[in-house]
MDAnalysis code that builds the backbone (N, CA, C; Angstrom):
import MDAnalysis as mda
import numpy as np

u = mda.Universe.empty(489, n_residues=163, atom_resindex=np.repeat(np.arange(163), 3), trajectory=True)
u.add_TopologyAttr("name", ["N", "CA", "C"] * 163)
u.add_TopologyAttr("resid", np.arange(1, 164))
u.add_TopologyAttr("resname", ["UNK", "UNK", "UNK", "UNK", "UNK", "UNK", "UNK", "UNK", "UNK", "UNK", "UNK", "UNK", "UNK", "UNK", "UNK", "UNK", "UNK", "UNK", "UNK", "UNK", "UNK", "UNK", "UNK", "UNK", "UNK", "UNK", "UNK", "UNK", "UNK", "UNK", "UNK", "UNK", "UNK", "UNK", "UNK", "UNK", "UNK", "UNK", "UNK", "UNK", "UNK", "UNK", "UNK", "UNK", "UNK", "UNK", "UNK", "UNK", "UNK", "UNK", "UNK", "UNK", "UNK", "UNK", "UNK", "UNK", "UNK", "UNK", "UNK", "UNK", "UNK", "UNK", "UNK", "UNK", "UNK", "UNK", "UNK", "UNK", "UNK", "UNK", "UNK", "UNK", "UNK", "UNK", "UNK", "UNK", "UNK", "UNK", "UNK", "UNK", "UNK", "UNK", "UNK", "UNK", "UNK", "UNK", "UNK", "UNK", "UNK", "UNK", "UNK", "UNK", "UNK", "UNK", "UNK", "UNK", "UNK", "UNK", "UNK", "UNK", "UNK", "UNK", "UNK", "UNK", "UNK", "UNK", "UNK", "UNK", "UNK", "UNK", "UNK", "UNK", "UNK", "UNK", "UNK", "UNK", "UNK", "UNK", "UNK", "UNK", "UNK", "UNK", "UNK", "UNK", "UNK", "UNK", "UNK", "UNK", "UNK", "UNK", "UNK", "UNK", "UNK", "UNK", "UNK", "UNK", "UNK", "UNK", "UNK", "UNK", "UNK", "UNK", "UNK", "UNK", "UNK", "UNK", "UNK", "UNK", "UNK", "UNK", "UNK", "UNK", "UNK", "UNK", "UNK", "UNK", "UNK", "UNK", "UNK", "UNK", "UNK", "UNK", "UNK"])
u.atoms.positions = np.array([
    [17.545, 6.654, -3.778],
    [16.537, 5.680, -3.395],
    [17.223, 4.519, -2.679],
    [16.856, 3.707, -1.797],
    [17.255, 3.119, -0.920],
    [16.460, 1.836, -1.361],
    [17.805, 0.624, -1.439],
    [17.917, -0.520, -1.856],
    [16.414, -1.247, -1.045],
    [16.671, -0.627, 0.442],
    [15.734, -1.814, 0.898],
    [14.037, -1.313, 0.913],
    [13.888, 0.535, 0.184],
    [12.290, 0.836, 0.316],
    [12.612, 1.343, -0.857],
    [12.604, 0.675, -1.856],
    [12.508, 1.154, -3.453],
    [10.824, 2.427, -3.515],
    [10.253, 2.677, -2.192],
    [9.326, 3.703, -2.342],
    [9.871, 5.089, -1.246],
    [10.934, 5.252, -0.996],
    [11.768, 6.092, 0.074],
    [11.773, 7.634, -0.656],
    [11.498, 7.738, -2.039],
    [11.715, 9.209, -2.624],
    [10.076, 9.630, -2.297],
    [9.131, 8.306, -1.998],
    [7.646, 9.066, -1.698],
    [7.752, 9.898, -0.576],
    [8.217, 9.444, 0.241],
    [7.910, 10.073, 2.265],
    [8.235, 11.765, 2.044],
    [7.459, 11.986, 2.525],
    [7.695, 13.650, 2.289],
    [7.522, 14.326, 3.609],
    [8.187, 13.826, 4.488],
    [8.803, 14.126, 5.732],
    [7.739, 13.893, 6.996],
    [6.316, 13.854, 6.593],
    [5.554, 13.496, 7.610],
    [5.758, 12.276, 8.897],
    [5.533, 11.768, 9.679],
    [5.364, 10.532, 10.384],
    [4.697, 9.572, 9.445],
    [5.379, 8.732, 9.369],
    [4.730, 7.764, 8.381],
    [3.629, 7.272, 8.865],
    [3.508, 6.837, 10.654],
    [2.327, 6.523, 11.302],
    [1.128, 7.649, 10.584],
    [1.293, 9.078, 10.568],
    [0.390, 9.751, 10.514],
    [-0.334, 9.805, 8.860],
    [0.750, 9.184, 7.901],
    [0.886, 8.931, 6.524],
    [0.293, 7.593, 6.482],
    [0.313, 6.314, 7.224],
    [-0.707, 5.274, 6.882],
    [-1.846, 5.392, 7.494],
    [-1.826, 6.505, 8.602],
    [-3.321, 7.048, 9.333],
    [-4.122, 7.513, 8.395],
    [-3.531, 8.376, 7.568],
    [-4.778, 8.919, 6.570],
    [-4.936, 8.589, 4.861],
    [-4.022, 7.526, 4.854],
    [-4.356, 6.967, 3.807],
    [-5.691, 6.366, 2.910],
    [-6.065, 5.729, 3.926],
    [-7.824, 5.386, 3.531],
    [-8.473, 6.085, 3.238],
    [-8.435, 7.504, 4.280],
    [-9.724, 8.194, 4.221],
    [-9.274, 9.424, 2.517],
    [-8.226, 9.546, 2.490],
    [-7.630, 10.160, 1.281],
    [-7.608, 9.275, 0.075],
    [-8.237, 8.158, -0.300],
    [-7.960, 7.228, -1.035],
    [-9.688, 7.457, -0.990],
    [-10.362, 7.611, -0.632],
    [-11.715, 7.039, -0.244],
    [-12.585, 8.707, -1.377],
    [-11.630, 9.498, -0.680],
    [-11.863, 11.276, -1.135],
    [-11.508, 11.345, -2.619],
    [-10.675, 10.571, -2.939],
    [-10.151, 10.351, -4.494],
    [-10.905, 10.020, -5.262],
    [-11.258, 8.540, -4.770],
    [-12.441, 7.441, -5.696],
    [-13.459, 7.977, -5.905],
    [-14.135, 8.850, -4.772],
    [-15.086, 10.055, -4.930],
    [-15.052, 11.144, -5.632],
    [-14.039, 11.289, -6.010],
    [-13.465, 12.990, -7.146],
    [-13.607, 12.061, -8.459],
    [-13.392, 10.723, -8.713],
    [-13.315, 10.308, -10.208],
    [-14.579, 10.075, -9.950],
    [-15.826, 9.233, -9.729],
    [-16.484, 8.866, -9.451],
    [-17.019, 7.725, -10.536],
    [-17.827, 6.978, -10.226],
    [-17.790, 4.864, -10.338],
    [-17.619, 4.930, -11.767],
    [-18.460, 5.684, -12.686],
    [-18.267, 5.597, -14.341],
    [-16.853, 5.681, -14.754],
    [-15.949, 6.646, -14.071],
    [-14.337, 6.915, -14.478],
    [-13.486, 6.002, -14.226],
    [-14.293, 5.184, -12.801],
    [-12.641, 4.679, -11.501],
    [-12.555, 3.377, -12.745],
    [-13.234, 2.725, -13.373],
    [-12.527, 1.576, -14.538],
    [-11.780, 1.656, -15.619],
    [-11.692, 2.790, -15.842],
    [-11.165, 3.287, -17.149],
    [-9.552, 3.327, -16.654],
    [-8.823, 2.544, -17.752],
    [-7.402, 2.918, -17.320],
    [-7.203, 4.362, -18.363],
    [-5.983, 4.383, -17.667],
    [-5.627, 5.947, -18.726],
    [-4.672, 5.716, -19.989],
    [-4.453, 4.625, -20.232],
    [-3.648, 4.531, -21.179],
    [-3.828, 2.568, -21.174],
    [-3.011, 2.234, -22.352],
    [-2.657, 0.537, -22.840],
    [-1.485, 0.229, -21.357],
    [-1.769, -0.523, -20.962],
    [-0.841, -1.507, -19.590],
    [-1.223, -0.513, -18.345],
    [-1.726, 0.414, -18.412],
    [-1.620, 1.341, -17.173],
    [-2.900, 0.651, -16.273],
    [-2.732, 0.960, -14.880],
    [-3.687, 0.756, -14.180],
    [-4.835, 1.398, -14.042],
    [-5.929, 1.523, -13.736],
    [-7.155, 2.539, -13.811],
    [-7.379, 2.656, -11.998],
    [-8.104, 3.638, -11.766],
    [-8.224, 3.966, -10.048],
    [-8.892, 2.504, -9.417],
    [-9.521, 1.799, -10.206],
    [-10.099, 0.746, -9.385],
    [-9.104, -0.516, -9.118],
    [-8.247, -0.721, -10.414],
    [-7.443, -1.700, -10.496],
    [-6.102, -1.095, -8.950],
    [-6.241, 0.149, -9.085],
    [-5.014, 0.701, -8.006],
    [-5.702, 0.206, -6.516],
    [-6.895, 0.410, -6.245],
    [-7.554, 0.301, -5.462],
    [-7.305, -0.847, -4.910],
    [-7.496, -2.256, -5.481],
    [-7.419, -3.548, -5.737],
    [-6.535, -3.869, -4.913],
    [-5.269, -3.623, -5.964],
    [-3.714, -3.690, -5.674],
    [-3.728, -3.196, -4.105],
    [-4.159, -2.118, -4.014],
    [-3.479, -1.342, -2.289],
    [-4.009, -2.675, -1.821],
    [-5.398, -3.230, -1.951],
    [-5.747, -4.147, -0.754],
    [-5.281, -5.062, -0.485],
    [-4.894, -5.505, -1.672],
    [-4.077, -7.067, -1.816],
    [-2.495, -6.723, -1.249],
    [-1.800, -5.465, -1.347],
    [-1.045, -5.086, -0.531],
    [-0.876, -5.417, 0.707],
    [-1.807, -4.507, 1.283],
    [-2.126, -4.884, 2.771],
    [-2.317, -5.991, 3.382],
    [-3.155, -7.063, 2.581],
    [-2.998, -8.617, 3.157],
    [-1.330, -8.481, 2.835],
    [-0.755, -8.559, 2.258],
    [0.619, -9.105, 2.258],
    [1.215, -8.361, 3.770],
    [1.586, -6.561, 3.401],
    [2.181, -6.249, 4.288],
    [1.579, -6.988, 6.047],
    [0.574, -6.621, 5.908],
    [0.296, -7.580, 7.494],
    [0.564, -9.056, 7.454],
    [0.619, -10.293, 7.038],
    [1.732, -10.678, 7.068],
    [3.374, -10.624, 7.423],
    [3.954, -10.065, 6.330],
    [5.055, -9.561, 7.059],
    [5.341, -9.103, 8.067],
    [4.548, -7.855, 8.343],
    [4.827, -7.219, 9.668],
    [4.129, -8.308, 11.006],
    [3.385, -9.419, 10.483],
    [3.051, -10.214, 11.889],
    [4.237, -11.073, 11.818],
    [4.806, -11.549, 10.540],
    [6.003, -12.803, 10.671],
    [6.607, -12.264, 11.250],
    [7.080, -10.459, 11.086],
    [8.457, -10.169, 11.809],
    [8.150, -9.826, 12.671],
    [7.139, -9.986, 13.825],
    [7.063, -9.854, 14.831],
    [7.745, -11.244, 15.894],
    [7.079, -11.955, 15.117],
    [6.934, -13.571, 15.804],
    [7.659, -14.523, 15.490],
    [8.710, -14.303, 14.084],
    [10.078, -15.050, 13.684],
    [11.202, -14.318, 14.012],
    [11.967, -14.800, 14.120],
    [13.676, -14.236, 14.298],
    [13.940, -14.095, 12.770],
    [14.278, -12.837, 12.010],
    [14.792, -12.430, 10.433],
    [14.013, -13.663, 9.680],
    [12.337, -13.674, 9.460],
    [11.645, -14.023, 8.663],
    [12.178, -13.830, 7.513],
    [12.270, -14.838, 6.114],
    [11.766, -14.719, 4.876],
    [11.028, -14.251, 4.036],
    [10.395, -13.280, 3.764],
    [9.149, -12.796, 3.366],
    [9.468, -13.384, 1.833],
    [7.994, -13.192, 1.173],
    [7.922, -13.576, -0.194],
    [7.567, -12.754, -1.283],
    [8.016, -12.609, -1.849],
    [7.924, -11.327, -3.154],
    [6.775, -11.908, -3.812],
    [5.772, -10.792, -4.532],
    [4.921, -11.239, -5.669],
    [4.711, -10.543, -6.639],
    [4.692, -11.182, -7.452],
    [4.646, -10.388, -9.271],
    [2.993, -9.435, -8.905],
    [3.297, -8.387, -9.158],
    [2.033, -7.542, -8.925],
    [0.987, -7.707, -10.085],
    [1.665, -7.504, -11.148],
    [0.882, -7.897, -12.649],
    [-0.094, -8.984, -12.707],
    [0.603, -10.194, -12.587],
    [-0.099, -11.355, -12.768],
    [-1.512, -11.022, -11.419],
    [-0.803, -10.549, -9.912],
    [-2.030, -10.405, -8.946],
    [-3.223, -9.527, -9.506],
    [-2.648, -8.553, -10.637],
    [-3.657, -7.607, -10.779],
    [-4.705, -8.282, -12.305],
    [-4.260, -9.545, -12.529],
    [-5.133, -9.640, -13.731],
    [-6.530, -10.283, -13.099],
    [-6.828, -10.287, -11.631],
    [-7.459, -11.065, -11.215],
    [-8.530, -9.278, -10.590],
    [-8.141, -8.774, -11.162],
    [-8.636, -7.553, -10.568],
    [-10.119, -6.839, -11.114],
    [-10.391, -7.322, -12.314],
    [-11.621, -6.934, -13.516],
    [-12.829, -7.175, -12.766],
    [-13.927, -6.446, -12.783],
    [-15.286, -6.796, -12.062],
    [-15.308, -6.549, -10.698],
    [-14.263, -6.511, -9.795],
    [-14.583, -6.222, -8.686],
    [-14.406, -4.594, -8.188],
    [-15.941, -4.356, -7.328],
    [-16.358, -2.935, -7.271],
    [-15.145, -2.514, -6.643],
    [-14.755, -1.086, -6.812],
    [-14.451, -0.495, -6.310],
    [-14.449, -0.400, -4.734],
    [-15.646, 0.371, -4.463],
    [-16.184, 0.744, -3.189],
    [-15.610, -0.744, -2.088],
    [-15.747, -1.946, -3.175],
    [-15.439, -3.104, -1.863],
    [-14.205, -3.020, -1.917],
    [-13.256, -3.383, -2.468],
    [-11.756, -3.072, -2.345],
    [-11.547, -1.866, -1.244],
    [-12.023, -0.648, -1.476],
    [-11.473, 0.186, -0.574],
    [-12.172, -0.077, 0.599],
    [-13.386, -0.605, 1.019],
    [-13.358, -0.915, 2.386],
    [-12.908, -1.976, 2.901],
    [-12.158, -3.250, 2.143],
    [-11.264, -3.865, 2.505],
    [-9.848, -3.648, 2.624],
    [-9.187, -2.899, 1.781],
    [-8.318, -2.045, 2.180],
    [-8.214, -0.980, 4.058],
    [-9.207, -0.469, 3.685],
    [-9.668, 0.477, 5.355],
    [-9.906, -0.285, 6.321],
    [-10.694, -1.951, 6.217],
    [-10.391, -2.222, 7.142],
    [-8.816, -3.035, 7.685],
    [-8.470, -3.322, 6.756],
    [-6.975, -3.867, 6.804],
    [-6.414, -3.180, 7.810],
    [-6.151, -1.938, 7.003],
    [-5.269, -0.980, 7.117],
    [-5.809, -0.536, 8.631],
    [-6.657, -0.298, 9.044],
    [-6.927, -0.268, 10.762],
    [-6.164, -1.232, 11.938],
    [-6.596, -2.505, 11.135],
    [-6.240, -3.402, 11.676],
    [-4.452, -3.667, 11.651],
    [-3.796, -3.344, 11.261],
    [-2.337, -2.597, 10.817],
    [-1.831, -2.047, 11.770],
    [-2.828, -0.886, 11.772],
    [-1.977, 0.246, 12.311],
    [-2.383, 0.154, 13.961],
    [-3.118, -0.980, 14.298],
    [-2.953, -1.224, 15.591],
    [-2.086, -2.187, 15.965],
    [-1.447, -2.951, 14.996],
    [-0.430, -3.383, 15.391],
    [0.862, -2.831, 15.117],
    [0.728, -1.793, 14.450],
    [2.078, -0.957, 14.096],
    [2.042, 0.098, 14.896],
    [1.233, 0.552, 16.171],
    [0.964, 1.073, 17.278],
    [1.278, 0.755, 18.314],
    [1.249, -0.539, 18.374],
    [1.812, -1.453, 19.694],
    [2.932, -1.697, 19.563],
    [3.500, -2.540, 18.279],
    [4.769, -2.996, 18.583],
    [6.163, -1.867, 18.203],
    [5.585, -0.394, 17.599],
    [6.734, 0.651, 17.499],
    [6.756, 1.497, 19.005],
    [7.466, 1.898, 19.118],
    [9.206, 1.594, 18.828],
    [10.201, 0.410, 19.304],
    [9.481, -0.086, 20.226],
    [10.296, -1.148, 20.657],
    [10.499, -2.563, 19.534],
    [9.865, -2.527, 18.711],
    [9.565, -4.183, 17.305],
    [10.662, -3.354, 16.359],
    [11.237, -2.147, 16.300],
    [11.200, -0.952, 15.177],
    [12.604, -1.723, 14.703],
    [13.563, -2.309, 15.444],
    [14.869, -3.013, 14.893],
    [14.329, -4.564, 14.426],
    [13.613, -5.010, 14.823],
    [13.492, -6.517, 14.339],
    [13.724, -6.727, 12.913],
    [14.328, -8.149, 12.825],
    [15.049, -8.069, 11.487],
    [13.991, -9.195, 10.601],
    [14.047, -8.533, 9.161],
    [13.288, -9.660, 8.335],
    [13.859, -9.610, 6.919],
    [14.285, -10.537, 6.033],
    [14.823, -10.813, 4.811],
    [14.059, -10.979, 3.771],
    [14.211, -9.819, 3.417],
    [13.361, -9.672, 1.436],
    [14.483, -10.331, 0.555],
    [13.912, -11.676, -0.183],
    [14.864, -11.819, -1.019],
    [15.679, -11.209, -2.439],
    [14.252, -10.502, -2.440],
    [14.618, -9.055, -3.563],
    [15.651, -7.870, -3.366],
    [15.592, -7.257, -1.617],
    [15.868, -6.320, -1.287],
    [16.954, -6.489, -0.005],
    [17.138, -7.467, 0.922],
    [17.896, -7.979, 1.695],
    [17.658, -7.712, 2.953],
    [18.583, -7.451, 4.005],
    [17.785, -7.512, 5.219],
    [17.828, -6.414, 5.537],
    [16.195, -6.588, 6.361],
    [15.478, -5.098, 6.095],
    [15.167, -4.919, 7.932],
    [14.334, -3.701, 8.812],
    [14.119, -3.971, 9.675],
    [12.355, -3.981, 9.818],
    [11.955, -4.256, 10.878],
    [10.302, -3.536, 11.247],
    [10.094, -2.214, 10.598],
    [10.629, -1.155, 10.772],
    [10.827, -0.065, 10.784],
    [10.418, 0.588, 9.245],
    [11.870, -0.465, 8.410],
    [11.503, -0.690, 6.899],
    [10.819, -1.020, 6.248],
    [10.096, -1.995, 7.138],
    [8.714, -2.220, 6.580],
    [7.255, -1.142, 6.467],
    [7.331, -0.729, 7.967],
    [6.860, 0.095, 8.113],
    [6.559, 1.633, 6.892],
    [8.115, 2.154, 6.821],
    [8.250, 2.913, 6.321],
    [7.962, 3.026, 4.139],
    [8.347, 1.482, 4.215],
    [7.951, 0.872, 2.884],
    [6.223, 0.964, 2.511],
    [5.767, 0.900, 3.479],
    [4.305, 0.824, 3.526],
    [4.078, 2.223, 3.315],
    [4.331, 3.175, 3.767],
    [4.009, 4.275, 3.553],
    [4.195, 4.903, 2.230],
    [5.446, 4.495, 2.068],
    [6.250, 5.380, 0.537],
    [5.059, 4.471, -0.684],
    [4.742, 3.294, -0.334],
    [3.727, 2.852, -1.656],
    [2.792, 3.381, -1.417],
    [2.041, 4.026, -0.122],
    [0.738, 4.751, -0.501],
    [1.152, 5.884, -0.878],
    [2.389, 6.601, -0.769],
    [2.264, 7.960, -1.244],
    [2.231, 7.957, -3.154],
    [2.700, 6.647, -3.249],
    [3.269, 6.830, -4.678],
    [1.704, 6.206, -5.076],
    [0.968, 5.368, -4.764],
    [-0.093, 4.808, -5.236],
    [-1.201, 5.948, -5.587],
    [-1.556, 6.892, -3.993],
    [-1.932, 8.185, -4.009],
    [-2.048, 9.270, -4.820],
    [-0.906, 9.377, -5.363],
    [-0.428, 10.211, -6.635],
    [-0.578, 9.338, -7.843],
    [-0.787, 8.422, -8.682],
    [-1.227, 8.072, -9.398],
    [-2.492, 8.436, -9.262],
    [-3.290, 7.941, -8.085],
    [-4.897, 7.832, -8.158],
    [-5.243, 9.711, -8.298],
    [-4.794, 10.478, -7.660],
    [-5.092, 11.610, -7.774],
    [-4.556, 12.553, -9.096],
    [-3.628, 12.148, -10.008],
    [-3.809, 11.900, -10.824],
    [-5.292, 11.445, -12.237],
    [-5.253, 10.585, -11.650],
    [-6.471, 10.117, -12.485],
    [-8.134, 10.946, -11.836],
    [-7.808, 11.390, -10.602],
    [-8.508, 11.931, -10.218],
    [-9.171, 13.874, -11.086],
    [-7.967, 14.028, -11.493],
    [-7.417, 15.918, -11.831],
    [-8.226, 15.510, -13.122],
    [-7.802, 13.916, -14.060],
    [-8.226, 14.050, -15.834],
    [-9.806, 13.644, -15.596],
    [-10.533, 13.310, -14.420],
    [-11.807, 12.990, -14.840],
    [-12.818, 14.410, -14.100],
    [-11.733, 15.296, -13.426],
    [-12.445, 16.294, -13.557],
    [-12.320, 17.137, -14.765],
    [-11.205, 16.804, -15.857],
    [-11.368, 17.746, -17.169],
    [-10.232, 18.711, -16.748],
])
């Protein structure tokens, strides 16, 4: 696993472009296999439930776009780490269905800028203080490896509410 995409064992060789392309609509196919009575239920004490995952991806995505706009437009930006936990206690009551179409639209809005500025943005440099200096690229590719791993949780939870 690689210091700077602690999600690098997800990528399973696809184009990652083509891996944050169909993320939504595979996230969307999931929430639909548990369906609204299941997606709250976590599966266990501290674990997340499909809606709380849901949440998280979106609040993701505001972050990652960020980043990927700082490191467009700063020379080796700072980015800022956030405790995911504490973001997710703010997560209770809110539907499902809205998270993931805020997520989808994010994530559109993303991947048209991760359309334009690859390959030529793909070296630009930006500094995780967690993880160190990272490129566009890494970011990029970081983005992907958390939906694959997020994905597989949710589908997961998807397999126990079909029984």
């Amino acid at each position: 696993m690689s210091e700077l995409n602690p999600y690098e064992h997800f990528l399973d060789g696809r184009p990652v472009q083509i891996i944050l392309g169909s993320t939504a609509a595979r996230l969307a196919l999931l929430v639909e296999a548990i369906g609204a009575e299941k997606a709250y239920a976590a599966p266990g004490p501290g674990k997340w439930s499909a809606a709380d995952i849901v949440c998280h991806m979106a609040d993701c995505e505001i972050v990652f776009a960020f980043r990927l706009r700082q490191t467009l437009a700063e020379y080796a930006p700072a980015v800022q780490p956030f405790d995911q936990e504490k973001w997710a206690t703010t997560y209770r009551g809110i539907p499902i269905g809205q998270a993931l179409e805020v997520f989808s639209a994010l994530r559109a809005w993303n991947m048209l800028l991760i359309g334009k500025a690859l390959p030529q943005a793909g070296n630009r440099l930006v500094h995780h203080p967690e993880r160190g200096l990272m490129t566009f690229n890494t970011l990029v590719e970081t983005i992907a490896g958390h939906d694959l791993s997020h994905l597989r949780h949710v589908q997961k939870l998807a397999q126990a509410a079909r029984g």
